[in-house]
N, C-alpha and C positions, 0 to 999 in steps of 0.2 A: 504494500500500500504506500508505504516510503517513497518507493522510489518512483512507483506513477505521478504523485503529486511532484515531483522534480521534472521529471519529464512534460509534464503537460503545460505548463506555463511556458518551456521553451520550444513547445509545436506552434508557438501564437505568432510567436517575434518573427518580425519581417525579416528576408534574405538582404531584401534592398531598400533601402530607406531616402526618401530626396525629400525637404523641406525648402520650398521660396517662399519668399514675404517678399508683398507690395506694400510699402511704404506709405502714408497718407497722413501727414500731423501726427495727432496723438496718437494713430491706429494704426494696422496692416493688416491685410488679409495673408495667411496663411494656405500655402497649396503644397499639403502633403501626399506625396507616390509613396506608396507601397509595393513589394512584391514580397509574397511568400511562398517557401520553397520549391523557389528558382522555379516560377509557372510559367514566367514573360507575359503575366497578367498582372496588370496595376490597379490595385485600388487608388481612387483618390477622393482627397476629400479637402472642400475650402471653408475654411472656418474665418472670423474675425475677430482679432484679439487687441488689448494695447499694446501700441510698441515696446511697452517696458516688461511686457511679457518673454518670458524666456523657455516656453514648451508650449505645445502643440496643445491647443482647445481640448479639453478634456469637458465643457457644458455640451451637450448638445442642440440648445439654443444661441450659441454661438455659431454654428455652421449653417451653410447654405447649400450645398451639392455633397453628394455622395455617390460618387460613378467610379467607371475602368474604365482602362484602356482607351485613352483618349489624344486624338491626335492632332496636333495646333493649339493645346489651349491655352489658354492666358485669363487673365486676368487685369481690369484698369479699372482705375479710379474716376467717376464722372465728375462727383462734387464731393464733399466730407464726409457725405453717408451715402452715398449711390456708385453702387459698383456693377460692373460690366462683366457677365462672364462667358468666352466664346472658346468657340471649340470648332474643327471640321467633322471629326467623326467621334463618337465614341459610343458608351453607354449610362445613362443617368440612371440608378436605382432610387436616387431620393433629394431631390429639388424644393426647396423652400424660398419665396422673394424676398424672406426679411430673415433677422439675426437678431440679437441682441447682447449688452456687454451691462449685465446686470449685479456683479460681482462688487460688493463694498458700496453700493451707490442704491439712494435713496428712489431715483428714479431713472431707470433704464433708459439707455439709449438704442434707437432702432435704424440700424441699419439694412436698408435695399441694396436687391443685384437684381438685375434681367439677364434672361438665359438668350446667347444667340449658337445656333448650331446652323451650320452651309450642309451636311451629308449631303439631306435630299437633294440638296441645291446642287451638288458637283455629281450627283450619281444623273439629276434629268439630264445634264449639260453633254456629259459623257455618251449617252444613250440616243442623243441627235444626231 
């Protein structure tokens, strides 16, 4: 039983880990890739945190997307609270337009993103 419990905590941990931050004032958006054992499938997921943050969203009303395997995506800042989030291809298991950084503070801040994805758009163009 010992040694199951040692074991299973270390079947979770990713083989490959990437963290970027988008920088915006107080705040950044966080776009963490995952890969676990060595599948060449990525999880990923964008969260919003303070800059003074030093690890990855662990609320999940913090986060906005939770997808794989995604190709071109990015992330930009519209205005202080309104974020942009595009991609060409991938897959979105769990999309939300707003977040919040409710952590110590008396009244939440609410941040937006708009989802923009081309797939369809470069798979009609190809098919002409």
């Amino acid at each position: 039983m010992c040694l199951l419990s040692v074991m299973v905590p270390s079947c979770s941990k990713p083989t490959h880990e990437n963290i970027t931050e988008v920088k915006n004032g107080q705040y950044k958006v966080a776009i963490r890739s995952q890969e676990f054992h060595n599948s060449s499938d990525y999880n990923v997921d964008i969260c919003v945190a303070e800059l003074s943050a030093d690890r990855f969203p662990t609320d999940k009303r913090q986060c906005f997307l939770h997808g794989f395997d995604f190709n071109g995506l990015s992330a930009k800042w519209k205005s202080e609270q309104d974020l942009e989030i595009s991609f060409d291809c991938g897959r979105v298991s769990e999309f939300h337009n707003f977040a919040f950084l409710s952590e110590a503070r008396t009244v939440p801040i609410e941040f937006h993103a708009t989802l923009l994805e081309s797939c369809g758009t470069k798979l009609a163009e190809k098919s002409k």
